[in-house]
C-alpha positions in Angstrom: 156.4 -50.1 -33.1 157.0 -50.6 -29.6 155.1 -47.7 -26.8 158.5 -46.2 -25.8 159.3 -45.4 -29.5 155.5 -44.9 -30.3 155.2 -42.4 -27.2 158.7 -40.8 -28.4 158.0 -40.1 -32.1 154.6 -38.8 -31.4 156.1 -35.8 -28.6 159.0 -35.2 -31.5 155.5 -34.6 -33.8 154.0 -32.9 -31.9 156.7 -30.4 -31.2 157.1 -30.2 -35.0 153.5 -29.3 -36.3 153.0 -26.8 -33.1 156.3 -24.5 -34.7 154.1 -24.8 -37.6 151.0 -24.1 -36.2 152.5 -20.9 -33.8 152.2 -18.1 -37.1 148.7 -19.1 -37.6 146.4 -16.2 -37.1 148.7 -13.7 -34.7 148.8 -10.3 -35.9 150.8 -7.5 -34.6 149.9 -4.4 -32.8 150.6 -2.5 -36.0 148.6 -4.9 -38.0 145.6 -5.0 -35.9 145.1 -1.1 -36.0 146.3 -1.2 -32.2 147.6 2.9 -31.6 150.8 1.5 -29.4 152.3 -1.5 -28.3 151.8 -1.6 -24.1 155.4 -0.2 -22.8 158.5 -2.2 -22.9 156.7 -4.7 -25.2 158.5 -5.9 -29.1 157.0 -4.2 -31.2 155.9 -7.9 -33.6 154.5 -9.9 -30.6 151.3 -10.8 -31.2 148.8 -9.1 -29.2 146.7 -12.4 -28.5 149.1 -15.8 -29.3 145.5 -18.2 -28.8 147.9 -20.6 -27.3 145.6 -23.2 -25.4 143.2 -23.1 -29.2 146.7 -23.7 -30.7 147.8 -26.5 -28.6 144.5 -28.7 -29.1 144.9 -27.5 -32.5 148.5 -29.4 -32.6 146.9 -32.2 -31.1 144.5 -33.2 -33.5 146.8 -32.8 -36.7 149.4 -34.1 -34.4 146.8 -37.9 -33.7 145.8 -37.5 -37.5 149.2 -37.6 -38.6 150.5 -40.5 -35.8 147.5 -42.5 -36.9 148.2 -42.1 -40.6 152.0 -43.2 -39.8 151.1 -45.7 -37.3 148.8 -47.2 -40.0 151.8 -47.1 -42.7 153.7 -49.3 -40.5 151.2 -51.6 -40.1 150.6 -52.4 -43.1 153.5 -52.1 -44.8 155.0 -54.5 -42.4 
């Protein structure tokens, strides 16, 4: 697999497992007990998203799964 196509199918993966990733642990106002959501805020969003421990997160499944791949077509031909 050449770098540009190596480089390109690992930032399409990535994107993939973080939608995955984003429900993981979020809870509501409502669900955490919270008395009100602040003012002007949706009612659902989550009232701490964890978005940096969700991005390294995405990259470690992300390297497991490019390596697993990247080993696939190396031996496979």
């Amino acid at each position: 697999m050449s770098a540009a196509l190596s480089i390109a199918v690992y930032f399409t993966m990535w994107w993939v497992v973080l939608f995955a990733i984003l429900p993981f642990g979020v809870k509501s106002p409502h669900e955490a007990g919270a008395a009100d959501a602040p003012p002007g805020a949706d009612p659902g969003a989550p009232i701490a998203p964890m978005l940096a421990s969700k991005a390294l997160w995405t990259t470690l499944v992300s390297a497991v799964l490019f390596g697993a791949l990247d080993a696939y077509m190396f031996w496979a031909g």
